[in-house]
C-alpha positions as CSV (number, residue, x, y, z in Angstrom):
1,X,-164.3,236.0,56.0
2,X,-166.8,234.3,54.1
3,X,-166.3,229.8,53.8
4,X,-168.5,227.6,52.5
5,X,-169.1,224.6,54.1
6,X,-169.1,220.7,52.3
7,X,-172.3,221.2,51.7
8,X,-171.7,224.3,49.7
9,X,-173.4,226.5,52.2
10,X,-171.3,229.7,53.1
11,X,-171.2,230.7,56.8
12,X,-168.5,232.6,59.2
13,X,-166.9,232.5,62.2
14,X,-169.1,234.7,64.9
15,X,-166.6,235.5,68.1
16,X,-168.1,235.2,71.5
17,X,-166.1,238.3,73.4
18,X,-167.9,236.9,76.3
19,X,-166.0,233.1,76.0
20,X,-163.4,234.4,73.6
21,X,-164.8,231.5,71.3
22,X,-165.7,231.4,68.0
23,X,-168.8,229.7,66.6
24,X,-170.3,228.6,63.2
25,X,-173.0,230.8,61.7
26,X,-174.8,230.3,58.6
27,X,-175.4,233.6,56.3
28,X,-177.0,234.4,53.0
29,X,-174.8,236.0,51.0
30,X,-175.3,238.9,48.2
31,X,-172.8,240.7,45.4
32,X,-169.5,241.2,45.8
33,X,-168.6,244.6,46.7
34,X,-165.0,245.3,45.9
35,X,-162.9,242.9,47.8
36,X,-165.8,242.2,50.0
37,X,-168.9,240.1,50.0
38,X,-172.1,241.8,51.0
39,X,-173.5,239.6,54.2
40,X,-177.8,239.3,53.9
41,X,-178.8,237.4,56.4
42,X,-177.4,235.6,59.1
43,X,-175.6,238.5,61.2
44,X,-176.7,241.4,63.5
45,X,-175.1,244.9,63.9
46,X,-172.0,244.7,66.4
47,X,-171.6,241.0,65.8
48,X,-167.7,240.6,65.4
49,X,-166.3,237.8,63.2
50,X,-163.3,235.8,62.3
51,X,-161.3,237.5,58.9
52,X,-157.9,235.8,59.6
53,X,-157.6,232.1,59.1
54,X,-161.0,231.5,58.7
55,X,-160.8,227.8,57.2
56,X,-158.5,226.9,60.2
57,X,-160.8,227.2,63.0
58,X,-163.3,225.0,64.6
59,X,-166.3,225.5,66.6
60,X,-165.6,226.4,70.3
61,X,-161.7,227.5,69.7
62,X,-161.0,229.9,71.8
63,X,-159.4,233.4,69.8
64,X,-157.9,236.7,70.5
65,X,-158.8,239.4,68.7
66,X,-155.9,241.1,66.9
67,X,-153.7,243.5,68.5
68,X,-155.2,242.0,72.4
């Protein structure tokens, strides 16, 4: 899930599987595709991220990946 910081910068929530943490990382962003948004910059291939209660987390809190 896309959120977009005070600043008006949109960013994610990139989990650690290492820590089980989350941490703040800035993307670009692109069109919307469907009921997505399409991600430019800012991630890698196999990089996992936050989709569920996104606006509720902070940096550094640990998570659990659904269904774990």
């Amino acid at each position: 899930a896309v959120v977009i910081d005070a600043d008006g910068n949109p960013f994610v929530w990139r989990y650690d599987s290492q820590s089980s943490e989350v941490s703040k990382t800035m993307v670009s962003i692109g069109d919307m595709l469907g009921a997505g948004i399409l991600i430019t910059s800012g991630l890698k291939g196999g990089d996992t991220i936050a989709v569920a209660g996104a606006a509720h987390l902070r940096a550094g809190m640990k998570v659990r990946p659904l269904g774990e």
